[in-house]
KEFIGU-328231 format. One record per residue (C-alpha): residue number from 1; residue in one letter; chain; x, y, z. Coordinates in Angstrom, 1 decimal, padded with zeros to 4 digits. Layout:
N
{NUM; a; A; {X; Y; Z}}
...
This chain:
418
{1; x; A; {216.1; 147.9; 178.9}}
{2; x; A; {215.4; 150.4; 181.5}}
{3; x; A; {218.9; 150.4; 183.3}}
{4; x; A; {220.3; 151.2; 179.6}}
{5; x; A; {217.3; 154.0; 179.9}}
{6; x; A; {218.8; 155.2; 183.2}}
{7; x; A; {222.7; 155.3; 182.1}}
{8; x; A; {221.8; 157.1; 178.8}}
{9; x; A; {220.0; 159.8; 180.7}}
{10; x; A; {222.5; 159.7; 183.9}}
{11; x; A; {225.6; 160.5; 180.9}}
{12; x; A; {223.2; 163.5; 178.7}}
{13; x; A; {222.1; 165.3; 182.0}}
{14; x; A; {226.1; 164.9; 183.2}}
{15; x; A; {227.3; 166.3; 179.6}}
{16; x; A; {224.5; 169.2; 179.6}}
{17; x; A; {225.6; 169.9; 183.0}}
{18; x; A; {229.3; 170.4; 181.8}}
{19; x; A; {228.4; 171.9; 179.0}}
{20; x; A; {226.4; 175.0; 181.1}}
{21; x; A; {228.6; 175.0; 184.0}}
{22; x; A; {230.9; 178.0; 184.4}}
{23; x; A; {232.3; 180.4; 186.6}}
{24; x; A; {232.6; 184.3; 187.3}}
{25; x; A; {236.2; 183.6; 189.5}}
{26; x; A; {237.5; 187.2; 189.0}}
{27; x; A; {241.5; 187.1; 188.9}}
{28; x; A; {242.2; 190.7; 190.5}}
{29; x; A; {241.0; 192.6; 193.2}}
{30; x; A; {241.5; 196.3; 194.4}}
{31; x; A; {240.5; 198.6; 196.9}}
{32; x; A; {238.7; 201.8; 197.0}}
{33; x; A; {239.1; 204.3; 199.0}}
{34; x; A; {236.9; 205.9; 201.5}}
{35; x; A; {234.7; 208.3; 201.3}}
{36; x; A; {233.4; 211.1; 203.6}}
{37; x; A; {230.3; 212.0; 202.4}}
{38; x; A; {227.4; 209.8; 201.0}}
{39; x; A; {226.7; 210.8; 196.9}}
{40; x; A; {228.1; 210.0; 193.5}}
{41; x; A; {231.5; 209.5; 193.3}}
{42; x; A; {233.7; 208.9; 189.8}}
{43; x; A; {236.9; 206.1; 190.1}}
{44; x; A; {239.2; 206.8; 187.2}}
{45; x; A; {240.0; 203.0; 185.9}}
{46; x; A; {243.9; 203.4; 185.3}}
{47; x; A; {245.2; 200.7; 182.9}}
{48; x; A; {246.4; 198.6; 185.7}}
{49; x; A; {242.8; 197.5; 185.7}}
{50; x; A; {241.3; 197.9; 181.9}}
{51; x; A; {244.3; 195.5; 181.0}}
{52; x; A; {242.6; 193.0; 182.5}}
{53; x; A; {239.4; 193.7; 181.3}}
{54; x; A; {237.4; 192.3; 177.7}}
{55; x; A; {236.0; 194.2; 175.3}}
{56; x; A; {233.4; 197.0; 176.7}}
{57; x; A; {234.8; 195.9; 180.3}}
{58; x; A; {231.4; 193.5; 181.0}}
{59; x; A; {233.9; 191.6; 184.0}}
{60; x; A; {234.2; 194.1; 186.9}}
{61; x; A; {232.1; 194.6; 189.6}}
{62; x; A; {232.1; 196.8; 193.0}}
{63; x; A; {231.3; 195.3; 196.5}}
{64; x; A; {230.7; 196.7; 200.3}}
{65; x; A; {232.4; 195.4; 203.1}}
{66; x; A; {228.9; 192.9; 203.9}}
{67; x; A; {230.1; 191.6; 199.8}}
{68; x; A; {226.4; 192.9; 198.5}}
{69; x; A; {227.2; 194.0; 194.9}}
{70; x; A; {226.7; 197.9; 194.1}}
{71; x; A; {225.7; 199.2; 191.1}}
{72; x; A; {227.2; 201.2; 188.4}}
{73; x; A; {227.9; 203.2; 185.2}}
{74; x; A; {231.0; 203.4; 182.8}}
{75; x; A; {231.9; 206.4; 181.8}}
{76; x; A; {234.5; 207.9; 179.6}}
{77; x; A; {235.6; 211.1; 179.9}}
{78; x; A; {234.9; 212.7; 176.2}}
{79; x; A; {232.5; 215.3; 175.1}}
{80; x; A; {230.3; 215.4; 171.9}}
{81; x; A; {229.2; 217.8; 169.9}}
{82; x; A; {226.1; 216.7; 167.9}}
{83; x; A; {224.9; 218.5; 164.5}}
{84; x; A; {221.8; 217.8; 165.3}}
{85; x; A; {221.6; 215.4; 161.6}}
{86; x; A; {219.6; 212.6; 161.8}}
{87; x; A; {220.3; 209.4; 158.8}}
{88; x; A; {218.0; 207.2; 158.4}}
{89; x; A; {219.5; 203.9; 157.3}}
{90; x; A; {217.9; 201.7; 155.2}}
{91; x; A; {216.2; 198.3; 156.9}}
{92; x; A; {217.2; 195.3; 154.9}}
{93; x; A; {216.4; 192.5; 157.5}}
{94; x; A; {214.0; 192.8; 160.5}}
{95; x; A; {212.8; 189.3; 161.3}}
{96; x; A; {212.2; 187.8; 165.3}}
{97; x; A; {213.7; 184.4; 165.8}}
{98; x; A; {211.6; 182.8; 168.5}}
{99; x; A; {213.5; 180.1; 169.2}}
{100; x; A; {216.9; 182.0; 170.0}}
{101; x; A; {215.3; 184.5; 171.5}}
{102; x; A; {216.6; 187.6; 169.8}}
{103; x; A; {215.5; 190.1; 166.6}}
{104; x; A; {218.0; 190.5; 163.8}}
{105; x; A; {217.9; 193.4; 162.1}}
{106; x; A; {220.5; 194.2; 158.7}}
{107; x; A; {221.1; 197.7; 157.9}}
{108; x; A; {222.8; 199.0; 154.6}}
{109; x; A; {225.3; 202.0; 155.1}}
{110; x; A; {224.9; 202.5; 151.0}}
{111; x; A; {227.5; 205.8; 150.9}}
{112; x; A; {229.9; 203.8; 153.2}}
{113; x; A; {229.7; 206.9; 155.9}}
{114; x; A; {232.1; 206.4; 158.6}}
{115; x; A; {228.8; 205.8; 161.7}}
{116; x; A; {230.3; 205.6; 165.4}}
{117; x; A; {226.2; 205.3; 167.0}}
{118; x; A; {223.0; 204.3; 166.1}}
{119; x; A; {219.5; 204.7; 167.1}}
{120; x; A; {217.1; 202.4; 167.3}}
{121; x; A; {213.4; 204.0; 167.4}}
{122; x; A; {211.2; 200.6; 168.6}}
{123; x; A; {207.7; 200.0; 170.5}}
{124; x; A; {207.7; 201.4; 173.6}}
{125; x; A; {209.5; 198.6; 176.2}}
{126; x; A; {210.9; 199.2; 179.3}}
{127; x; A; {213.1; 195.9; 180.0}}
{128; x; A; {216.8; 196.1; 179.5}}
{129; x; A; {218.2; 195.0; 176.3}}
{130; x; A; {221.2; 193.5; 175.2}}
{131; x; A; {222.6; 193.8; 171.9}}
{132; x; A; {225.3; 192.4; 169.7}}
{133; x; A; {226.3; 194.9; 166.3}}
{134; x; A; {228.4; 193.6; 163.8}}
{135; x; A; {229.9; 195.0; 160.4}}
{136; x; A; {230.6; 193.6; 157.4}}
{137; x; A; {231.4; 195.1; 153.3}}
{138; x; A; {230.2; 192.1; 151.9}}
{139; x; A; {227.6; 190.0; 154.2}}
{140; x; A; {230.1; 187.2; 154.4}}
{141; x; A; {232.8; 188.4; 156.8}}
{142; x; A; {231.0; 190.2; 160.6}}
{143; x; A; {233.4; 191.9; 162.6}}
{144; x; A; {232.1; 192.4; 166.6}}
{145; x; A; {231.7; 196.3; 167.1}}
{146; x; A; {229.7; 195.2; 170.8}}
{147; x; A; {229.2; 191.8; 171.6}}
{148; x; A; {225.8; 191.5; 174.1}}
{149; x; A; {225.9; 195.4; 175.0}}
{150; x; A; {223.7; 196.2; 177.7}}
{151; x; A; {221.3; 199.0; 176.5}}
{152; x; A; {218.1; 200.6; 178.3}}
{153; x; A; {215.7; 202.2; 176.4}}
{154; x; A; {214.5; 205.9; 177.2}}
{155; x; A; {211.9; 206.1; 179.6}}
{156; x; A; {208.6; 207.7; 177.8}}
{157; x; A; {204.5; 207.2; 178.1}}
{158; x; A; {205.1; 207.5; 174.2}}
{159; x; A; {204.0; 204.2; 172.0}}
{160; x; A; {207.6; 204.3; 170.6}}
{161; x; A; {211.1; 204.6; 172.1}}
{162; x; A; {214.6; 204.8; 171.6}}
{163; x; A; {217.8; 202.7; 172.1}}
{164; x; A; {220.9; 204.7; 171.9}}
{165; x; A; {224.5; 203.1; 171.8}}
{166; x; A; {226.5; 206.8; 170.9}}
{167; x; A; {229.6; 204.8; 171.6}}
{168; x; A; {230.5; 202.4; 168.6}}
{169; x; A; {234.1; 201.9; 167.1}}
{170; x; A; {234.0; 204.6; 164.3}}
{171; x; A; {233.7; 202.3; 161.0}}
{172; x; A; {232.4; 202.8; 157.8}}
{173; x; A; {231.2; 199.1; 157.0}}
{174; x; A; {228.5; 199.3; 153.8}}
{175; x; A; {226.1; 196.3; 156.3}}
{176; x; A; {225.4; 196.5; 159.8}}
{177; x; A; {223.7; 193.8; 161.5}}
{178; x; A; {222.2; 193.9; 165.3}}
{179; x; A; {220.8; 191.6; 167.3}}
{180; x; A; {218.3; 192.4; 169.8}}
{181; x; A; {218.4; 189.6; 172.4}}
{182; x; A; {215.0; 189.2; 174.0}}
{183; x; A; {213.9; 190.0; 177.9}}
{184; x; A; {211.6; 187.6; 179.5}}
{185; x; A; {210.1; 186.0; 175.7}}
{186; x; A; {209.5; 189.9; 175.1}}
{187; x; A; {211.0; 190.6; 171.8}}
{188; x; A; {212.0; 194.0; 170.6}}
{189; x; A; {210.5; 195.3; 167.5}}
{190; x; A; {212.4; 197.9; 165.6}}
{191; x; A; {210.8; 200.6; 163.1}}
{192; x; A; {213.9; 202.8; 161.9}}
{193; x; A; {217.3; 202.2; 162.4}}
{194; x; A; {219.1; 206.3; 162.3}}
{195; x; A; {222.5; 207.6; 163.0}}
{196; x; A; {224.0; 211.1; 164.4}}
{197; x; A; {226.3; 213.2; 162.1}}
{198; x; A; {228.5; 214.0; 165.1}}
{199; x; A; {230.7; 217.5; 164.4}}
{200; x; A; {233.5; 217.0; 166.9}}
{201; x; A; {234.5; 214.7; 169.9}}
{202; x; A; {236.8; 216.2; 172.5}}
{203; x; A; {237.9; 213.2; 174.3}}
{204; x; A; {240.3; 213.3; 177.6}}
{205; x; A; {243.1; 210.7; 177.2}}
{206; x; A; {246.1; 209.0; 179.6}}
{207; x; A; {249.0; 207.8; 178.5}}
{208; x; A; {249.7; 203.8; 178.4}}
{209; x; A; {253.0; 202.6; 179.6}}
{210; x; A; {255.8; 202.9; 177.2}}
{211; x; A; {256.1; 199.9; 174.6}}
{212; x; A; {259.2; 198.4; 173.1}}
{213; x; A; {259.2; 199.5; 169.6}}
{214; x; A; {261.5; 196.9; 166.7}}
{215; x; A; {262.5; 198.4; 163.3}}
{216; x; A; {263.1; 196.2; 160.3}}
{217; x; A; {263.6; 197.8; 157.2}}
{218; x; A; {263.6; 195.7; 153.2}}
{219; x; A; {263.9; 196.9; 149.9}}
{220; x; A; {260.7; 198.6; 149.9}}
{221; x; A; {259.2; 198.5; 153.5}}
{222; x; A; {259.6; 199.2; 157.2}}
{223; x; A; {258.3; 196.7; 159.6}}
{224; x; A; {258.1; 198.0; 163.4}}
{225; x; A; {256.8; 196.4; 165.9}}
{226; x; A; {255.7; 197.5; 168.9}}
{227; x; A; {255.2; 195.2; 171.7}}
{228; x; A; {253.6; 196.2; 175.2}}
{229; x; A; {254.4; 194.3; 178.6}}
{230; x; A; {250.5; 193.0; 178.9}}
{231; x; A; {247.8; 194.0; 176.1}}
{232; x; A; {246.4; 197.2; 176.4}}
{233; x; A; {243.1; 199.1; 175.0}}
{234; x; A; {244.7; 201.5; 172.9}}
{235; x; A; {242.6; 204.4; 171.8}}
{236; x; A; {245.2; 205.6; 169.6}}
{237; x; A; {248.7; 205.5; 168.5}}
{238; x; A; {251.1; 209.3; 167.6}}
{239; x; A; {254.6; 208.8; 166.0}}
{240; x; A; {257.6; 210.4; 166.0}}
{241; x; A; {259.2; 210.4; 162.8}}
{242; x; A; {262.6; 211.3; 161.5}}
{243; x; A; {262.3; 211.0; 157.4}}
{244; x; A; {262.6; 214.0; 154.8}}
{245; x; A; {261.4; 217.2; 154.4}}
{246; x; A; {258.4; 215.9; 152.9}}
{247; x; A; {257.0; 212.3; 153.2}}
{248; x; A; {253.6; 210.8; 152.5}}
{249; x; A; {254.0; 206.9; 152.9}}
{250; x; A; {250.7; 204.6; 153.6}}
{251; x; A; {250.4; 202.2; 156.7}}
{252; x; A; {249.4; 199.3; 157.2}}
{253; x; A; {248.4; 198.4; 161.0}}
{254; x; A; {247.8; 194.5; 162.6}}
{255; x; A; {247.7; 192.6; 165.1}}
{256; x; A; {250.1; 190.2; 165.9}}
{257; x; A; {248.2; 188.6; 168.9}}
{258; x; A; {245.3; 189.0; 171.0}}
{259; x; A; {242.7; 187.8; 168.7}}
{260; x; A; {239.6; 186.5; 170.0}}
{261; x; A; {237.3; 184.7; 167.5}}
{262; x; A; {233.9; 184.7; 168.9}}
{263; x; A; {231.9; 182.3; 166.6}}
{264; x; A; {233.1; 181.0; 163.3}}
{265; x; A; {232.6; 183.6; 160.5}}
{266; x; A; {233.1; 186.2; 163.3}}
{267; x; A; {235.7; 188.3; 164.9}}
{268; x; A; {236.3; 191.7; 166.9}}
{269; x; A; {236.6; 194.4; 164.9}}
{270; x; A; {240.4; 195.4; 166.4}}
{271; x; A; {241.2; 192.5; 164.7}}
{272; x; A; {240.7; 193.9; 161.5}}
{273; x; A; {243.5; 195.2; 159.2}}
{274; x; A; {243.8; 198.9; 159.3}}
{275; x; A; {245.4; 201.5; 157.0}}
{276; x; A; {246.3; 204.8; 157.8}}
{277; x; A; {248.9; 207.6; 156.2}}
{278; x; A; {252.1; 209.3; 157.4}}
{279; x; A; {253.0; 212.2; 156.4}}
{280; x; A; {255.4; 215.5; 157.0}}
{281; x; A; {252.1; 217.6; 157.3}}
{282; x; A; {250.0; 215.3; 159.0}}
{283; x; A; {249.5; 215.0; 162.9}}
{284; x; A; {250.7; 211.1; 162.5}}
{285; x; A; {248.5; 209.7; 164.8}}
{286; x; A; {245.7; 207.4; 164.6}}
{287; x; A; {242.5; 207.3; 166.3}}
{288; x; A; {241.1; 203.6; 167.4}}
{289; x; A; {238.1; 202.4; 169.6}}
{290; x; A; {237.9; 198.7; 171.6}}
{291; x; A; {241.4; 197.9; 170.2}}
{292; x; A; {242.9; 195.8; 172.5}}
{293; x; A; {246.5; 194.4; 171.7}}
{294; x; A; {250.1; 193.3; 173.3}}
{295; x; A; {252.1; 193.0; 170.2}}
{296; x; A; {250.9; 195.7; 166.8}}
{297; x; A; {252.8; 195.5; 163.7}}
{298; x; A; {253.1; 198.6; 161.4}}
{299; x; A; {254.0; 197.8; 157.7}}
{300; x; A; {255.3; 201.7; 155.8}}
{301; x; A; {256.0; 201.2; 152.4}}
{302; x; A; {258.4; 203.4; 151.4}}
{303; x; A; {258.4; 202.7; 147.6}}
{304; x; A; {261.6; 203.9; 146.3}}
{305; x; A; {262.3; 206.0; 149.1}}
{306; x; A; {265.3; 205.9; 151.6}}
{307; x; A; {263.1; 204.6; 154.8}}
{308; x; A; {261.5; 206.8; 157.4}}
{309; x; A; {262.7; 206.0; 161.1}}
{310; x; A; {260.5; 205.8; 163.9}}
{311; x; A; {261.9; 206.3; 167.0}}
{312; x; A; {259.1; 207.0; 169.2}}
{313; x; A; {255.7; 205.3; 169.3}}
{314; x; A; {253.0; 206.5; 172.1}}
{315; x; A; {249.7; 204.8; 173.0}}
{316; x; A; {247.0; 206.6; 174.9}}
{317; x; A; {243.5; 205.4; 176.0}}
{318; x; A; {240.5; 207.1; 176.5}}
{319; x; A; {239.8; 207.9; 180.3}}
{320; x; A; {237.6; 205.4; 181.6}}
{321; x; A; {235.4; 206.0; 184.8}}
{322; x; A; {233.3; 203.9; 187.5}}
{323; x; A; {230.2; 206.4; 188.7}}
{324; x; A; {228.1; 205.3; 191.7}}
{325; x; A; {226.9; 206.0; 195.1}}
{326; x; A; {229.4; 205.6; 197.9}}
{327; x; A; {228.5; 205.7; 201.3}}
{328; x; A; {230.7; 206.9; 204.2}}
{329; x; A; {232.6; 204.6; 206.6}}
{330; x; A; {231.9; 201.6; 204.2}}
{331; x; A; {234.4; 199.8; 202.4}}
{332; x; A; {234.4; 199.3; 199.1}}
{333; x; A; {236.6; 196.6; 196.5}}
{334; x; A; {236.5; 195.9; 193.1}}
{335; x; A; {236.6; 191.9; 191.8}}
{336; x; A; {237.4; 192.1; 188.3}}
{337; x; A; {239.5; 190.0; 184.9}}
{338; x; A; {236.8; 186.5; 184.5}}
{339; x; A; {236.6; 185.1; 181.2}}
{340; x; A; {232.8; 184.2; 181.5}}
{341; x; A; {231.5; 186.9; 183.6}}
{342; x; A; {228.7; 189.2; 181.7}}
{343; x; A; {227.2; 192.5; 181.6}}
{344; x; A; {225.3; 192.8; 184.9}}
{345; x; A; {221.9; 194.4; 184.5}}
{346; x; A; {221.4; 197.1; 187.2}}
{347; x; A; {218.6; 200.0; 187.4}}
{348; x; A; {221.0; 202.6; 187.5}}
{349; x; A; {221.5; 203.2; 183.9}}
{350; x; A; {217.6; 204.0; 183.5}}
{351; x; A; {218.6; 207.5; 186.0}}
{352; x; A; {221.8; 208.6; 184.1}}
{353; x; A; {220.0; 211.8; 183.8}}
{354; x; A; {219.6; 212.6; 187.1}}
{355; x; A; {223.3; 212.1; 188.1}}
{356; x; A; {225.4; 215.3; 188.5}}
{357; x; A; {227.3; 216.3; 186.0}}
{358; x; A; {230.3; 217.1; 187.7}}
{359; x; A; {231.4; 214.6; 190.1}}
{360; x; A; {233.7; 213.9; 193.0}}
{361; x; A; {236.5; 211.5; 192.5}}
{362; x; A; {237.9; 208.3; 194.9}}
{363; x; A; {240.7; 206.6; 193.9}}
{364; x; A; {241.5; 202.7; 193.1}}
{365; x; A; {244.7; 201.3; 194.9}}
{366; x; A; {246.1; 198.0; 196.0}}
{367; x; A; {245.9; 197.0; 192.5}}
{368; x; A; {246.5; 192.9; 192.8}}
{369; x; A; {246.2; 189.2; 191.4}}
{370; x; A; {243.9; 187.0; 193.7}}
{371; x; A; {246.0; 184.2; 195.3}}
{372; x; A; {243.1; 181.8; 193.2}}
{373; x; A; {243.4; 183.0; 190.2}}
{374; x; A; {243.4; 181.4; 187.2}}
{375; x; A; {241.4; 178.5; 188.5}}
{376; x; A; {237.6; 179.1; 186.2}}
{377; x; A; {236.4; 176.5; 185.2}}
{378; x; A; {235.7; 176.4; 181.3}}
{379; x; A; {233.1; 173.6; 179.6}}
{380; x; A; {234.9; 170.9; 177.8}}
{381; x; A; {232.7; 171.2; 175.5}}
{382; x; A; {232.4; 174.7; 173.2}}
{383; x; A; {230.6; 175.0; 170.5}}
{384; x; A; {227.3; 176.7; 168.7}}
{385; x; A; {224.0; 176.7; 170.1}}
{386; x; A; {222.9; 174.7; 167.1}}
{387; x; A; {225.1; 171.8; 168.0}}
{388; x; A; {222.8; 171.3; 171.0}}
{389; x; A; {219.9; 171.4; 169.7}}
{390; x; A; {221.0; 168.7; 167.1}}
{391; x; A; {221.9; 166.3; 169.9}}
{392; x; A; {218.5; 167.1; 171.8}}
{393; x; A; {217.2; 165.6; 168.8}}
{394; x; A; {219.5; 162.6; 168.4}}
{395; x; A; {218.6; 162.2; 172.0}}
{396; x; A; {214.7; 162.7; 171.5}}
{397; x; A; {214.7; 160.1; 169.0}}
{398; x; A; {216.3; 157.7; 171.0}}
{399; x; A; {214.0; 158.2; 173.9}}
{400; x; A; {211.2; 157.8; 171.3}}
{401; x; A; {213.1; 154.5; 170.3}}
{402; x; A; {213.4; 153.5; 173.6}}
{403; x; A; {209.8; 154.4; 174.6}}
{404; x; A; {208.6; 151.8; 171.8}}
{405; x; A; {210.3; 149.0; 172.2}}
{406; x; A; {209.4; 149.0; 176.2}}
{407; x; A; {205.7; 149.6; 175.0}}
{408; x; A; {206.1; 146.5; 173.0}}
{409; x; A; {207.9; 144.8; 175.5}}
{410; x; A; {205.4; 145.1; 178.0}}
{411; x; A; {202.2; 144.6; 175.7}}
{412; x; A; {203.4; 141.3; 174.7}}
{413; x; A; {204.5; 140.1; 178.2}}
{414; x; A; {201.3; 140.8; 179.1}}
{415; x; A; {199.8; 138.7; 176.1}}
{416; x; A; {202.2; 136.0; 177.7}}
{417; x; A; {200.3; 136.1; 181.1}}
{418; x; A; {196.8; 135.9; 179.2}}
């Protein structure tokens, strides 16, 4: 009885052991160059790098020449211009889970306003927090606007605070859901959930290499395609478009790869179908956040109109930005592209504030794949957290079981020797 005791717990620690094992192997390196004066620098991230990247780049980090790891802030380069309008949204859900260690709180967006931040005024905290928002129309279906954002809350004597993410794909879901993953058993307790009525964002953009573009036209519809060498984080799209004097046809945008399903019930919001309009007085562009694709298809239908022609399709993505402190005759390198790599939790983003606006600017170069790459190793097993507790149970019992019949075992061998 006890050497089966011993194999069944030798095979459960080996499987929980698999199941938790991982690693942060990043697939690309670069360098940076040098610097001659110690301060904040800015290192524009080129597209050579985001490519490799997932969504909110949480797998890239910046290393001396000793390999300590240096801290850091992403940046884009885009400038806001805040109303100053403050909407509260209504709380529908605020409830702590204990035992998975996060808060969940449901808002409703009841006019279906198009939100691209939120505020969270909670009791005063200063640990990091990270946070997953989702969006849904019906409760049913959650798309992934940021999946485990790091946040920090504003530093204040004050018994409230706030948590600020200005930097959400613009969506007008009618429900929002966030989840406030707990720091150290310290869960976060929200009051009000607002957002900012934002007037205008002037955003600085670069232009993604040039993609292969595929027209198909039926009866009633053009299908182009438009296919990138390596997926891209595409901020938006502009057309050029030889049609009629006047034209108004309505788009329909997917993807045709890239899709990364997080959890069942769940996926990333760039994986959600998108319509948009082109027309003879319209810019004919459209504006995306997070999207990440290789391979978009764009459905026009053209009703009983002779078919527009697209002959030029260009993708641009916000600028993207590394800001920290640099030190002279040091070298630096990036390590970047792991599947299971998360944010990192550094101290810097509590002193944005005090960080110049205007910065100096180093360069990336050397752009390359590591000779190991591709060599993570992934669990064999993936699935919900819920499926582990269940067989902590099963394995609970068993021990329980176990436990019993050794009890009886050894009471009556001991009635024997009496």
């Amino acid at each position: 009885m006890k050497s089966i005791l011993k194999y069944i717990l030798f095979f459960w620690f080996a499987f929980i052991l698999n199941l938790f094992s991982y690693s942060q192997t990043y697939n690309w390196q670069a360098k940076v160059e040098s610097v001659e004066n110690a301060g904040y620098y800015k290192m524009f991230l080129n597209s050579d790098v985001t490519s490799h990247l997932h969504h909110a780049f949480p797998d890239i980090r910046l290393y001396d020449d000793k390999n300590n790891e240096i801290q850091y802030i992403l940046s884009q380069n885009k400038t806001i211009y805040d109303k100053g309008k403050r909407t509260e949204l209504k709380i529908l859900k605020n409830k702590y889970r204990k035992f998975k260690h996060f808060t969940e709180v449901i808002v409703e967006n009841t006019g279906n306003i198009e939100i691209s931040n939120l505020i969270f005024k909670v009791v005063n905290t200063n640990n990091p927090v990270f946070i997953k928002i989702m969006g849904s129309s019906d409760t049913q279906k959650w798309y992934i606007l940021k999946n485990n954002y790091p946040t920090v809350p504003d530093i204040t004597n004050a018994d409230t605070t706030e948590i600020k993410v200005m930097n959400l794909p613009r969506s007008d879901f009618k429900y929002i859901k966030i989840l406030f993953h707990d720091y150290d058993e310290q869960n976060i307790e929200v009051i009000k959930v607002y957002y900012h009525d934002l007037a205008d964002i002037r955003a600085e953009y670069t232009q993604l290499p040039k993609p292969e573009i595929i027209q198909k036209d039926t009866l009633d519809k053009s299908i182009v395609t438009v296919e990138f060498k390596e997926a891209q984080f595409i901020d938006m799209f502009t057309f050029g478009i030889q049609g009629p004097e006047f034209y108004l046809r309505k788009v329909q945008m997917m993807k045709d790869d890239t899709g990364i399903v997080a959890t069942p019930g769940e996926e990333f919001y760039d994986q959600m179908k998108k319509d948009f309009w082109l027309g003879s007085l319209k810019s004919n562009r459209i504006n995306l956040a997070d999207y990440k694709a290789k391979k978009v298809v764009f459905i026009i239908d053209n009703k009983d109109n002779q078919p527009l022609k697209v002959f030029k399709v260009n993708a641009y993505q916000l600028k993207n930005y590394m800001i920290t402190y640099l030190l002279p005759d040091t070298k630096y390198h990036l390590l970047y592209g792991s599947k299971n790599a998360n944010f990192p939790s550094y101290d810097l983003p509590y002193f944005k504030d005090t960080i110049p606006k205007i910065l100096p600017e180093t360069y990336i170069y050397n752009i390359k794949r590591k000779a190991n790459a591709g060599t993570e190793i992934n669990t064999i097993w993936n699935f919900p957290v819920q499926y582990l507790w269940f067989s902590i149970g099963i394995l609970a019992i068993i021990l329980i079981v176990i436990s019993i019949l050794l009890l009886k075992r050894t009471v009556k061998k001991n009635k024997n020797q009496e």
